[in-house]
C-alpha positions, 0 to 999 in steps of 0.5 A: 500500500502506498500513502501520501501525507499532507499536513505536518503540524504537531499532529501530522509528523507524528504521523508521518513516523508512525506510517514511516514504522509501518513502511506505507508512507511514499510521498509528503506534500507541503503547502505551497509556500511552506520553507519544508518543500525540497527537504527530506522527512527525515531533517523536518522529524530530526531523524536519519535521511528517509529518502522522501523529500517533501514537495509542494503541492505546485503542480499536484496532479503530476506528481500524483501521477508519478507516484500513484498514491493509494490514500492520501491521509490530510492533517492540513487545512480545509482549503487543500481538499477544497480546492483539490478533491476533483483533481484527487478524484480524476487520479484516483487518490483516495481520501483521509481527512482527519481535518476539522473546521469544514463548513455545510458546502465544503461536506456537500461538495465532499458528498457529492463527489463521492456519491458519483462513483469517483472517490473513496472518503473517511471523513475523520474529525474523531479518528481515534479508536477510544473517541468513537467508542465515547460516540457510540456510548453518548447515543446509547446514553441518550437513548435510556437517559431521555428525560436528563440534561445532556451538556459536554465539555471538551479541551484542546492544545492552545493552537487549535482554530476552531472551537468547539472542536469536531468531536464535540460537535459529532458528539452532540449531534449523536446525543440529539439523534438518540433523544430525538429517535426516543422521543426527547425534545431538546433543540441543542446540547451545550458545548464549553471549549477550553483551549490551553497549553498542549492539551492533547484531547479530552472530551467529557459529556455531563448527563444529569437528572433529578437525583444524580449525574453520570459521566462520560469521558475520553482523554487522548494521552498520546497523539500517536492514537491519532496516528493509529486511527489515521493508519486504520482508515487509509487501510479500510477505504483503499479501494472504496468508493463513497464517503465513510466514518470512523464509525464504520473504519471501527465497526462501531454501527447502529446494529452493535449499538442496538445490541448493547441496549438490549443486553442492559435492557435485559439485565434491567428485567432480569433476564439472562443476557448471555445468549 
């Protein structure tokens, strides 16, 4: 498998080692204006030469062609899948991105252009393995807490853009669905962002009824978690066509939720939930 890379903030180079570890990593691309274009990888992770020099994304779609990437995995900006998801499209590049801050056209064009046949994409706001286990947990939560106030609060590193961060938002979004699928009424979840040193990631959902609360919380103690997802969804969409979630990378669907609450449904009656 061959994967490029685009995006080598403090995330992103960890990445770059940990797809380098697993010997994936084929080409490292760099915004235009970028001072890394020209240098090998391993001088910007100051590491031994790795024979990959990092190019800019001046003349994109000829160097796709030469190296013929099976993923390309993007912890950069929303403008670069912006203004190249057609051009990855007509080179049969398919798609990771972990990047957060896209706004409703951006996904529209991002599903439009996978419903076409032409492009595989995980759309991975929250592409650790943990996260998505908080996402499936806050649905099943809301679906048997219905009557109870749902509120979250995330932290991030003091040089994260957007606020509330994307897994604060898919966290609500899954919190209203279950509520709204039982038969709740609440038209928003509150969301408190702190932004403050090298916070990593954690993200924390309050459920609180009359008589006592119950907490929900994931923190993220090592960026190599992203790393580790961000390697998982290149493998699954190689080869696939249409736009997917970390949700189905992880196998984390509505069928094995379903059967969680039917397992504590049980226990609650009584009945053996072994079988």
């Amino acid at each position: 498998m061959k994967i490029a890379l685009i995006g080598l903030g403090t995330t992103g180079r960890i990445v770059a080692e940990y797809l380098l570890k697993e010997q994936v990593l084929t080409m490292v691309l760099c915004k235009k204006s970028s001072n890394k274009a020209g240098k090998d990888l391993g001088e910007i992770l100051h590491r031994p030469a790795t024979g990959i020099i990092v190019e800019s994304i001046d003349n994109l779609e000829e160097k796709l062609l030469r190296e013929r990437p099976d993923v390309l995995i993007d912890f950069s900006q929303p403008v670069f899948l912006r203004e190249n998801l057609a051009l990855l499209a007509r080179c049969k590049v398919n798609v990771v991105t972990a990047v957060t801050g896209y706004s409703e056209m951006d996904v529209k064009r991002i599903k439009a252009v996978t419903r076409s046949g032409k492009l595989g994409v995980v759309m991975a706001p929250n592409i650790t393995y943990g996260v998505n286990v908080l996402l499936a947990i806050a649905g099943i939560v809301a679906e048997l807490q219905v009557d109870c106030d749902f509120e979250i609060i995330e932290e991030n590193h003091k040089n994260k853009k957007d606020s509330p961060s994307g897994t604060a938002k898919k966290i609500a979004a899954a919190v209203l669905t279950s509520l709204s699928d039982s038969g709740g009424c609440v038209d928003a979840i509150p969301i408190h962002s702190i932004r403050s040193g090298d916070t990593i990631g954690k993200h924390k959902i309050l459920v609180t009824g009359q008589y006592d609360q119950i907490e929900i919380s994931h923190t993220a103690f090592s960026r190599e978690a992203y790393a580790e997802g961000a390697h998982k969804a290149a493998l699954f969409i190689k080869g696939k066509k249409g736009i997917y979630e970390m949700k189905d990378v992880f196998g984390l669907g509505m069928s094995k939720c379903k059967s969680v609450i039917n397992k504590i449904n049980k226990l609650n009656s009584g009945q053996c939930c072994c079988g």
